[in-house]
Kinemage of the C-alpha trace (Angstrom):
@kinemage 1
@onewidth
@group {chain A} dominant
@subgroup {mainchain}
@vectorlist {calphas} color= white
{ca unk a 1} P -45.445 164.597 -37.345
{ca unk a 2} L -46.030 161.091 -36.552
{ca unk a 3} L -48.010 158.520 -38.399
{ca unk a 4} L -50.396 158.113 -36.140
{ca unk a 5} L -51.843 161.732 -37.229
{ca unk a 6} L -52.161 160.934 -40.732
{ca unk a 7} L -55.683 162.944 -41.318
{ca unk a 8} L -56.699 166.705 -40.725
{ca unk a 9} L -58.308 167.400 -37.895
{ca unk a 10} L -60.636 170.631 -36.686
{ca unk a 11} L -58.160 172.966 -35.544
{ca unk a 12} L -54.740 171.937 -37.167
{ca unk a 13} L -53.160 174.947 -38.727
{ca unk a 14} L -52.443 174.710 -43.214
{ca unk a 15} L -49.983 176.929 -44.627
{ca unk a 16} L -49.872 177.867 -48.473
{ca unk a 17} L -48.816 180.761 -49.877
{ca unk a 18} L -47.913 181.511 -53.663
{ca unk a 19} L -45.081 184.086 -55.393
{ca unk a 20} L -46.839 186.986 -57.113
{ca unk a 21} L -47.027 186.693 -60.986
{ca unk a 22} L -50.007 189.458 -61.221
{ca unk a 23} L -53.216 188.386 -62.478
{ca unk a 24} L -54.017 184.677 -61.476
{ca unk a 25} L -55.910 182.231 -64.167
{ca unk a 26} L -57.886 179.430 -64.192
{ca unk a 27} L -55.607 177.186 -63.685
{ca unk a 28} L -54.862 178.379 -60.568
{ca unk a 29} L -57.974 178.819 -59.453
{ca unk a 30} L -58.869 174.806 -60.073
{ca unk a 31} L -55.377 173.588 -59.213
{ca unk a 32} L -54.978 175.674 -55.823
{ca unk a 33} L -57.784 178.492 -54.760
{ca unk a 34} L -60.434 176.115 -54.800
{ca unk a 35} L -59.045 173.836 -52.103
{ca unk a 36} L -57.660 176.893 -50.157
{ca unk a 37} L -61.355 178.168 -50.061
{ca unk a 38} L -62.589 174.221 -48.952
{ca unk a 39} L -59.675 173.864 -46.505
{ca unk a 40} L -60.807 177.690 -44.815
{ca unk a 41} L -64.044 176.016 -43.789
{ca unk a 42} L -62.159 173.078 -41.900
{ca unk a 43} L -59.251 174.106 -40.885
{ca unk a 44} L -56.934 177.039 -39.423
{ca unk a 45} L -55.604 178.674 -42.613
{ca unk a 46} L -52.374 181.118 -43.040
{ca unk a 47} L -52.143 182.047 -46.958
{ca unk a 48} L -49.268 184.070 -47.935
{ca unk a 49} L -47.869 186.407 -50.367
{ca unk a 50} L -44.472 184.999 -51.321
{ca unk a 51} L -43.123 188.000 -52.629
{ca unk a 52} L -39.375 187.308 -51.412
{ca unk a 53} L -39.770 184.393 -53.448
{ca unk a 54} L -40.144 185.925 -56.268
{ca unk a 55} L -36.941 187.626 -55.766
{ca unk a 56} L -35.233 184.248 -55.621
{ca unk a 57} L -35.679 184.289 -59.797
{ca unk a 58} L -37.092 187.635 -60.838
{ca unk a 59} L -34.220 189.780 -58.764
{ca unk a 60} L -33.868 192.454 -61.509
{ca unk a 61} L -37.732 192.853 -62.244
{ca unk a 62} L -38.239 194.043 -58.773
{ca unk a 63} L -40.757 197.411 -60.390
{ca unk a 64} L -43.470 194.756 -61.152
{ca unk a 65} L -43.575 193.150 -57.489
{ca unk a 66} L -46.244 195.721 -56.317
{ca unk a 67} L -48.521 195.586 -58.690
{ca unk a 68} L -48.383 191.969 -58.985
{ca unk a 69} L -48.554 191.411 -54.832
{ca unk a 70} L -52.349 193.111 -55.003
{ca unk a 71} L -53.857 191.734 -58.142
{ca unk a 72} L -53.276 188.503 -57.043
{ca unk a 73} L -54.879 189.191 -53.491
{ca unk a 74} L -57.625 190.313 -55.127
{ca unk a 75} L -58.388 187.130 -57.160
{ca unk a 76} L -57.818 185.044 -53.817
{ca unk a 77} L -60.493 186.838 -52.232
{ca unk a 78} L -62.409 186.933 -55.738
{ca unk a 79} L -62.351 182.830 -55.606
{ca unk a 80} L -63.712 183.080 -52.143
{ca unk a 81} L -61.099 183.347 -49.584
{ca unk a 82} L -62.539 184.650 -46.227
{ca unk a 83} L -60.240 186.679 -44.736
{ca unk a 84} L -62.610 186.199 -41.770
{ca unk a 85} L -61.997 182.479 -41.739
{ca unk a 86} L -57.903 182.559 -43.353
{ca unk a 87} L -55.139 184.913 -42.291
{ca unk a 88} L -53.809 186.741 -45.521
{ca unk a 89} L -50.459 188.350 -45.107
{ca unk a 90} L -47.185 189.350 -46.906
{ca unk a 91} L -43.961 187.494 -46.009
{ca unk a 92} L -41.826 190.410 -46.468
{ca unk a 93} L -44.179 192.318 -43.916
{ca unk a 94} L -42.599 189.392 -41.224
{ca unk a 95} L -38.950 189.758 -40.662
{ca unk a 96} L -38.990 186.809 -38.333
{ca unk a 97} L -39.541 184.390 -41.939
{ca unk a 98} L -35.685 185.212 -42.371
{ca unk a 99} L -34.566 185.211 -39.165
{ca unk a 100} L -35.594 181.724 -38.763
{ca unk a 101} L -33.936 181.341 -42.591
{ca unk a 102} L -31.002 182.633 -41.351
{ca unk a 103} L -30.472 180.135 -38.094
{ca unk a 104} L -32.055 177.132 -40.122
{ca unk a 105} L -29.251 177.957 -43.017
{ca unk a 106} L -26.564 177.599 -40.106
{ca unk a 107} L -26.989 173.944 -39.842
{ca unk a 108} L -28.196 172.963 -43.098
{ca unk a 109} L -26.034 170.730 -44.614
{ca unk a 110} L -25.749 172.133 -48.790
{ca unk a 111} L -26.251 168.523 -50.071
{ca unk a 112} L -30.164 168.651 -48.770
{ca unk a 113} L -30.331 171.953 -51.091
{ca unk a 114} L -28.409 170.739 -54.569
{ca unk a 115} L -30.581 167.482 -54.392
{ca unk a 116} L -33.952 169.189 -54.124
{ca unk a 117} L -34.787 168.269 -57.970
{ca unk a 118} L -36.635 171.406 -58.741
{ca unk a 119} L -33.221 173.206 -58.239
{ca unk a 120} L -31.810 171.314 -61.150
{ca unk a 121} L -35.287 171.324 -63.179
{ca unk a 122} L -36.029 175.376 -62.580
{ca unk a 123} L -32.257 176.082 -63.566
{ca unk a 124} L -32.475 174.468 -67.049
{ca unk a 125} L -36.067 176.261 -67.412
{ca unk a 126} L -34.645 179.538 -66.533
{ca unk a 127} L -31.787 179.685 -68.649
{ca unk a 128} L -31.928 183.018 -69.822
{ca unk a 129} L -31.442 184.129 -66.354
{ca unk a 130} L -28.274 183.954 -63.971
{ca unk a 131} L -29.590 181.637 -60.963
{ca unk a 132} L -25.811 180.896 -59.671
{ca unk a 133} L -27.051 182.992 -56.511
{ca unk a 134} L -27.392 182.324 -52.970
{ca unk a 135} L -30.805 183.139 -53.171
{ca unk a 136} L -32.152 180.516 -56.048
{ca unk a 137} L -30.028 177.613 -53.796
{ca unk a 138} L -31.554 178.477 -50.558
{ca unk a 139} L -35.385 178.859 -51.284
{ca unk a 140} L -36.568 175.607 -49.923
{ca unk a 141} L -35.051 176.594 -46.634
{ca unk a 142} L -37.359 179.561 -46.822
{ca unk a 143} L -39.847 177.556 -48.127
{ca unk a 144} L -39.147 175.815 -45.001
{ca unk a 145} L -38.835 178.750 -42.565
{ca unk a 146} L -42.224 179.590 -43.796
{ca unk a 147} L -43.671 176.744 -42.739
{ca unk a 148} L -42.160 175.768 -39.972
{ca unk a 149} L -42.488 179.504 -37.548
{ca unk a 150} L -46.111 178.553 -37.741
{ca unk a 151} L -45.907 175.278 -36.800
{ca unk a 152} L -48.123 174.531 -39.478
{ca unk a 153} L -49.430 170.811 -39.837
{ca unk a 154} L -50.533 170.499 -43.161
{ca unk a 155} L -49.141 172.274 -46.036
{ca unk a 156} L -51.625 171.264 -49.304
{ca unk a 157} L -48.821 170.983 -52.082
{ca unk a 158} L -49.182 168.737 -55.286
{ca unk a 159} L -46.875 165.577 -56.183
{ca unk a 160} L -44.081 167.617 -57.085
{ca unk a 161} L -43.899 169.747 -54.304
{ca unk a 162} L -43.779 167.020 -52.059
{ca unk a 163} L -39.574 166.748 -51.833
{ca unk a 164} L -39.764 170.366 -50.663
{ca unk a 165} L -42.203 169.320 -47.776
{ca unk a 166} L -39.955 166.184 -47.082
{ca unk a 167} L -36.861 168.815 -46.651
{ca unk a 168} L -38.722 170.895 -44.266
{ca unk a 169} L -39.942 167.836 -41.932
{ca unk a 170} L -35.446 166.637 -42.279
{ca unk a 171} L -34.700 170.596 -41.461
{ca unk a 172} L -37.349 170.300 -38.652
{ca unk a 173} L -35.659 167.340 -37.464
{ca unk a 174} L -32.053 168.606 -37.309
{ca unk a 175} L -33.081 171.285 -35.868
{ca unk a 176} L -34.827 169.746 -33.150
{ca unk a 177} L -31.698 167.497 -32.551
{ca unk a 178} L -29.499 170.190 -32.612
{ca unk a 179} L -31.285 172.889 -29.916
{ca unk a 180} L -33.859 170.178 -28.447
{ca unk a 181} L -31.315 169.045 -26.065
{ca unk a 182} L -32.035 171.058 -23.265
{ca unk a 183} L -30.409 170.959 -19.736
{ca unk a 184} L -32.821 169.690 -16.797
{ca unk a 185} L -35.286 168.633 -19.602
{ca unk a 186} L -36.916 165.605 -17.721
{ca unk a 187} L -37.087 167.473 -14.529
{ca unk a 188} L -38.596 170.652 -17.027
{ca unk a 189} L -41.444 168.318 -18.754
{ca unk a 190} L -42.152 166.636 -15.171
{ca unk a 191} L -43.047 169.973 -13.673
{ca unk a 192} L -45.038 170.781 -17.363
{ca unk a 193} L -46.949 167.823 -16.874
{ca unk a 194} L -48.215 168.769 -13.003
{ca unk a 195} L -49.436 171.769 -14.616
{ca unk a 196} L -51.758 169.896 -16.406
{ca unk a 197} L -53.298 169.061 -13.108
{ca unk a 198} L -53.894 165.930 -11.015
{ca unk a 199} L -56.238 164.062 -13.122
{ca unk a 200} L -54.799 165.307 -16.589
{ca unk a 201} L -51.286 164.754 -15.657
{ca unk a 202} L -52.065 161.026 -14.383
{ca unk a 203} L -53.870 160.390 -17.799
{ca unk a 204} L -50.393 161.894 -19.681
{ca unk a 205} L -48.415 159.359 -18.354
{ca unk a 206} L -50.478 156.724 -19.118
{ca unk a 207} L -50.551 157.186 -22.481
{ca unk a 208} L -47.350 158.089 -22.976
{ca unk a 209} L -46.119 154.967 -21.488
{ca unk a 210} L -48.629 153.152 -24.005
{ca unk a 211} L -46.997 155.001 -26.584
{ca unk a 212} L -43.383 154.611 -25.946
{ca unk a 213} L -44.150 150.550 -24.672
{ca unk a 214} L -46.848 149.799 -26.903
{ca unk a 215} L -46.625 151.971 -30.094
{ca unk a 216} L -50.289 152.394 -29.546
{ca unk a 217} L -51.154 155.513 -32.055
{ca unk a 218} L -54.291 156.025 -30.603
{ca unk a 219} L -52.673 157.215 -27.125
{ca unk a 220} L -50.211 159.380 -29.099
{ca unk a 221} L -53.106 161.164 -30.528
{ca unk a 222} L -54.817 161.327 -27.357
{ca unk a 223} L -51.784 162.476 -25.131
{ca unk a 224} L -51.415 165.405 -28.010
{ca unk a 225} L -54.486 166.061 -27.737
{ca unk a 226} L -54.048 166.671 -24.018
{ca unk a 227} L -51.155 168.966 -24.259
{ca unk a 228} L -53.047 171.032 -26.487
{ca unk a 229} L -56.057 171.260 -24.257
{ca unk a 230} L -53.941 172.500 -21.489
{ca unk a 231} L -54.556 176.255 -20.871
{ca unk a 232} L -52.374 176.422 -18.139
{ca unk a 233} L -49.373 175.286 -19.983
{ca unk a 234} L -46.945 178.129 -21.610
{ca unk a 235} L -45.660 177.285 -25.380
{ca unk a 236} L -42.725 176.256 -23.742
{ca unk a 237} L -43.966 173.498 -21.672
{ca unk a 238} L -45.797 172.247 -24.666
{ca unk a 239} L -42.738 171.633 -26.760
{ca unk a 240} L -41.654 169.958 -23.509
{ca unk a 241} L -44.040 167.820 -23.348
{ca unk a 242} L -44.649 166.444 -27.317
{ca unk a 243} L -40.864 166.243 -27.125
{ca unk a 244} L -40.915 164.102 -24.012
{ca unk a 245} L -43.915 161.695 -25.641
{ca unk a 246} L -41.553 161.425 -28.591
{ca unk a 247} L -38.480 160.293 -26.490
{ca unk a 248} L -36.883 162.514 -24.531
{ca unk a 249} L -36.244 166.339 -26.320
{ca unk a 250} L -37.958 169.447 -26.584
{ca unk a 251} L -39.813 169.763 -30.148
{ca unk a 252} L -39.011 173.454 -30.788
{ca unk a 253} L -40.358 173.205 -34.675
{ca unk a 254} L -43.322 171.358 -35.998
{ca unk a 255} L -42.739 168.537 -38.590
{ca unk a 256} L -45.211 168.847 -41.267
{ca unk a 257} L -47.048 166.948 -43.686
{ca unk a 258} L -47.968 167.331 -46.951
{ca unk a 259} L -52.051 167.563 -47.671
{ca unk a 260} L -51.796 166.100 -51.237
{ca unk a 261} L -54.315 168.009 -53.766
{ca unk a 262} L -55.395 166.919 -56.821
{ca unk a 263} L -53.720 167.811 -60.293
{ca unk a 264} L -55.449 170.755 -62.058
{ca unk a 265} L -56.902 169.413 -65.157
{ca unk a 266} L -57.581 172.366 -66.877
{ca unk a 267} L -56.176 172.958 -70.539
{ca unk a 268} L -55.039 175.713 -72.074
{ca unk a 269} L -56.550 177.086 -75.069
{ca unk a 270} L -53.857 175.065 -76.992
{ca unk a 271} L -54.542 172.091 -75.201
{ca unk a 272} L -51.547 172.203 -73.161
{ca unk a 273} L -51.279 172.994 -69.251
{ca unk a 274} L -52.385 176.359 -68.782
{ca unk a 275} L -49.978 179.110 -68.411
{ca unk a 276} L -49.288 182.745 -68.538
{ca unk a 277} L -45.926 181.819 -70.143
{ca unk a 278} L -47.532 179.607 -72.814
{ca unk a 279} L -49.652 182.554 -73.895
{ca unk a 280} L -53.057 179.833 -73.536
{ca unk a 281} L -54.776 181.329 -70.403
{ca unk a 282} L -57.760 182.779 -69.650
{ca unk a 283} L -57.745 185.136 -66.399
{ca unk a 284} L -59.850 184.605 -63.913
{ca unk a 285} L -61.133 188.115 -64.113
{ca unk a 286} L -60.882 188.197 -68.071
{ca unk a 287} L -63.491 190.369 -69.522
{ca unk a 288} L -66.389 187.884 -71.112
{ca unk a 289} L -65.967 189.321 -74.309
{ca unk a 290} L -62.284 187.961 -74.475
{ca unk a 291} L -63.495 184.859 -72.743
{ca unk a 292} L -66.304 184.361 -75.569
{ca unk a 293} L -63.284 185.290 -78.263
{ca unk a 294} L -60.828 183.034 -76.742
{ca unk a 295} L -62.893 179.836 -76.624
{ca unk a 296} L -64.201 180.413 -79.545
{ca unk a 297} L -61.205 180.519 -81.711
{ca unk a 298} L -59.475 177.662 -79.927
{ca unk a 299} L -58.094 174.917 -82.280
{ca unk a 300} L -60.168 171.405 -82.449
{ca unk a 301} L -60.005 168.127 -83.703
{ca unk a 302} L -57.444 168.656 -87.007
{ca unk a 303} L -59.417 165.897 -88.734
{ca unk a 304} L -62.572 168.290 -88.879
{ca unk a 305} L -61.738 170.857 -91.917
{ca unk a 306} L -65.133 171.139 -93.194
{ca unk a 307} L -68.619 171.363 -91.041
{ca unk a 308} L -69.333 168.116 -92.354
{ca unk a 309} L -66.169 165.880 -91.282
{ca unk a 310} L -66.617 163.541 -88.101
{ca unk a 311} L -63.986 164.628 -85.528
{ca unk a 312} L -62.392 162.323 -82.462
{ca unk a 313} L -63.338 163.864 -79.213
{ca unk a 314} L -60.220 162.977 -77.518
{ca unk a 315} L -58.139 164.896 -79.591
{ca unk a 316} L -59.745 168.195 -79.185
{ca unk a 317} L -58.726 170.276 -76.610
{ca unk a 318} L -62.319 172.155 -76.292
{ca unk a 319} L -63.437 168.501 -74.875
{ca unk a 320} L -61.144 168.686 -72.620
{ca unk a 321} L -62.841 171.853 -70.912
{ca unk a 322} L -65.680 169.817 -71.265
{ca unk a 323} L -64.949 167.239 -68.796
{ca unk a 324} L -64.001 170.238 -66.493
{ca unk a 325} L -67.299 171.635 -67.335
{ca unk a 326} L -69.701 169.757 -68.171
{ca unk a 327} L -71.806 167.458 -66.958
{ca unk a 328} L -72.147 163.706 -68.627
{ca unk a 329} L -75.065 164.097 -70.490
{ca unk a 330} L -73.572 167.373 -71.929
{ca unk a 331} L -70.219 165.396 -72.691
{ca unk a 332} L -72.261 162.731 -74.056
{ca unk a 333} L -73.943 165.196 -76.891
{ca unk a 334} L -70.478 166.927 -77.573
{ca unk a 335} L -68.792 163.761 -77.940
{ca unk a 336} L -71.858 162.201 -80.229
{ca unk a 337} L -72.346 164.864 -82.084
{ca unk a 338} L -68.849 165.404 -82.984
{ca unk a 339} L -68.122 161.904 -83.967
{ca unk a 340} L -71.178 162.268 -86.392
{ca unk a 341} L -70.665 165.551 -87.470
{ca unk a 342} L -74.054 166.012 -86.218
{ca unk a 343} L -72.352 169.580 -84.328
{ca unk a 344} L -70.250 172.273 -85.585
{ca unk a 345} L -67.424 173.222 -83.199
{ca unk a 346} L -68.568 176.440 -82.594
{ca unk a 347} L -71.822 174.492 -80.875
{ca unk a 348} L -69.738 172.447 -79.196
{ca unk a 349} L -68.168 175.146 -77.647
{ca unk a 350} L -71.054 177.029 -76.570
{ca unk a 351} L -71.597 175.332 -72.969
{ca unk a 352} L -68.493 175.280 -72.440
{ca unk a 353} L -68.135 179.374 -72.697
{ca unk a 354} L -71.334 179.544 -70.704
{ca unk a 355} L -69.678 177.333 -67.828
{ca unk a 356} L -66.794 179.590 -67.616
{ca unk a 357} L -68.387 182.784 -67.647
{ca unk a 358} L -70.837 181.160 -64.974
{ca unk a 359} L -68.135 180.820 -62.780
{ca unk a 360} L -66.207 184.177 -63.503
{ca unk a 361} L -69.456 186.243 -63.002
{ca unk a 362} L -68.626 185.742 -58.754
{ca unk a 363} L -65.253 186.550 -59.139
{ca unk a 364} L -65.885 189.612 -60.831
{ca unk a 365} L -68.269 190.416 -57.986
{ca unk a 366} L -66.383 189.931 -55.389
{ca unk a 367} L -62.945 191.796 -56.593
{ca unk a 368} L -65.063 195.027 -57.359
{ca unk a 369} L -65.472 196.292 -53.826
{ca unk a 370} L -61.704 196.383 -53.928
{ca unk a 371} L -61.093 197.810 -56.786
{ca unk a 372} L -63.388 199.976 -55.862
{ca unk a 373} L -61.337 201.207 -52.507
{ca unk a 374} L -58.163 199.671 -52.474
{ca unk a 375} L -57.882 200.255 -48.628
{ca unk a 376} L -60.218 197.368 -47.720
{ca unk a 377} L -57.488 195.861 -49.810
{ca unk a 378} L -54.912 196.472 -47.419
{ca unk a 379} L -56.937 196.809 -44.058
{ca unk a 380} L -57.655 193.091 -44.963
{ca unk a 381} L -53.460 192.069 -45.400
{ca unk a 382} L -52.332 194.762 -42.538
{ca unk a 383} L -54.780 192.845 -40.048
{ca unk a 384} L -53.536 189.420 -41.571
{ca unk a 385} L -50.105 190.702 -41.064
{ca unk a 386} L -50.794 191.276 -37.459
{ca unk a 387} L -52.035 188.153 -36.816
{ca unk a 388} L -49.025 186.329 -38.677
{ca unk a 389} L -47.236 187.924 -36.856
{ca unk a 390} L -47.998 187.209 -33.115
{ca unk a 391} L -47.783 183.505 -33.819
{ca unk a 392} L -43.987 184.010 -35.936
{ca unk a 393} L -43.124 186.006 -32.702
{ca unk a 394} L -43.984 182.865 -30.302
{ca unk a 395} L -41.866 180.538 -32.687
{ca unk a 396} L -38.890 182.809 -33.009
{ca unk a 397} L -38.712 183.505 -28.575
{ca unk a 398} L -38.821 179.818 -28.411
{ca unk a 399} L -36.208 179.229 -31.594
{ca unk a 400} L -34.170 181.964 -29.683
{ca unk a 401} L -34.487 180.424 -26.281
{ca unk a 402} L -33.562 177.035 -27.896
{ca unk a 403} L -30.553 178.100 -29.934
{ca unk a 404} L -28.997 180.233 -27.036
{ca unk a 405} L -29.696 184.093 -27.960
{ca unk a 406} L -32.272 184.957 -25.234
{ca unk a 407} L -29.442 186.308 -23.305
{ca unk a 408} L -29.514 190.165 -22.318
């Protein structure tokens, strides 16, 4: 997308989805669910189940996919996703996500995929597993396949998903450059643009000739803004006519952008970044007892041995839940009291177990009606599914149509 759209607007369409690892934690929930359930109110939202992904490292544990697909459903709709306001669906329910993988991979150069520098990174992580597959190489593209059959604007990704993003908008590109071409294209968008009608078809041209002369951004936006009002105009005729405000080519595939979110900065119970793997996480469904136990026993300040030794805040881990969880005047009294030795640590940590188990007590009450009756479970992803799944069936007719296989 261009520059000139730089900001969400009411309407545009986020993708996000996540691979299946089971039970979700607290981490996720502040470093991801939290903004999915804030971006739902704003936006047009498509979450999905990555479960092919998972496949992409995890091949050979393929008996824990299930299970792990539906627990962590639950805790999205636990943390508050609507699936009145987002769709919630399965990618391997879509067959169109590698379809699209499949003609993207065609004219992919290999380079793009060996320089993606989580390829590198998640290879040295993983080395007790064989990732010399096909599979593990070509993820981004169906990172990128995922993204791009629903024309999705916005993808909300951290820093260090951001190359992954930047790949899609090049795939996007080459695509486009590739299949945009069509024959009679001018004559195409000029008949696209009538159906706009008199007056809206006048105003088109106007702006796009401010655009193309003047660079003005402000007519790009409003000539896109145009197309997209016009009811009249088939999906075809759309892609005519962005492509034709661009320069002269059918856009067939959306470039996104990335909708940066901010780092998680939720600790572990070690201090570190929270993680299954690191054995330091506390579910977001975790029974308060175990909370209580957890928080309790985590490690503090070494300095403090005895009740009566003044700690450092800022090397204690429990104060860094704090500043997730408190408020200033109750970081001021940890911190104080600490460097006095006016508090114990097991005081210190008491606010901070009451904040969590403040903010679990929803969760729990959400997930129960589902665990309750699984069906609502999957009524909820099989209607999610269905809606995916009309707008992956408009991309691929057009992708089709584009690349030359809508013969009979």
């Amino acid at each position: 997308m261009s520059s000139a759209h730089s900001t969400p607007k009411t309407g545009d369409r986020v993708l996000s989805g996540m691979r299946p690892t089971g039970a979700l934690h607290l981490g996720h929930y502040h470093g991801a669910l939290r903004n999915w359930v804030r971006l739902q109110e704003q936006l047009e939202c498509f979450y999905f189940v990555a479960d092919w992904h998972a496949l992409t490292t995890h091949y050979e544990s393929r008996e824990v996919i299930e299970s792990n697909v539906w627990e962590m459903v639950i805790d999205w709709l636990a943390a508050g996703i609507d699936p009145a306001r987002a769709t919630v669906f399965l990618q391997s329910r879509l067959p169109e996500h590698a379809e699209l993988f499949t003609l993207l991979a065609m004219g992919t150069p290999l380079g793009w995929l060996e320089r993606v520098p989580t390829y590198k990174d998640q290879q040295e992580k993983l080395s007790d597993k064989d990732l010399s597959t096909y599979g593990f190489l070509g993820y981004p593209l169906l990172q990128a396949a995922d993204i791009l059959i629903y024309r999705a604007a916005w993808v909300p990704v951290g820093e260090d998903q951001v190359p992954h993003v930047e790949l899609t908008r090049e795939v996007a590109r080459r695509f486009n450059h590739l299949y945009g071409r069509e024959p009679g294209f001018e004559e195409k968008a000029t008949d696209a643009a009538r159906r706009l009608g008199g007056k809206a078809a006048k105003r088109y041209a106007e702006l796009r000739t401010r655009w193309q002369q003047q660079g003005d951004a402000q007519a790009l936006a409003e000539a896109r803004a145009l197309v997209d009002a016009g009811a009249s105009l088939s999906a075809a005729d759309r892609d005519r006519l962005a492509g034709w405000l661009e320069g002269g080519q059918r856009t067939v595939l959306v470039e996104p952008q990335a909708l940066l979110t901010e780092a998680s900065r939720l600790p572990g119970m070690d201090g570190q970044k929270m993680s299954k793997s690191y054995g330091n996480a506390i579910a977001m469904r975790e029974a308060p007892e175990s909370v209580t136990k957890k928080i309790r026993t985590m490690p503090t300040d070494p300095a403090r041995v005895r009740r009566t030794d003044p700690g450092e805040p800022t090397r204690c881990p429990v104060f860094q839940l704090h500043h997730v969880y408190s408020d200033k005047a109750t970081q001021d009294w940890a911190a104080a009291g600490c460097r006095s030795a006016g508090i114990g640590c097991l005081e210190c940590k008491q606010p901070v177990i009451d904040a969590v188990l403040a903010e679990q007590a929803p969760f729990h009450e959400r997930a129960q009606p589902y665990l309750d009756a699984p069906r609502l479970l999957r009524d909820i992803v099989d209607a999610g599914c269905d809606r995916a799944r009309a707008v992956a069936q408009e991309t691929m007719r057009e992708v089709r149509d584009a690349v030359g296989l809508s013969y009979r």
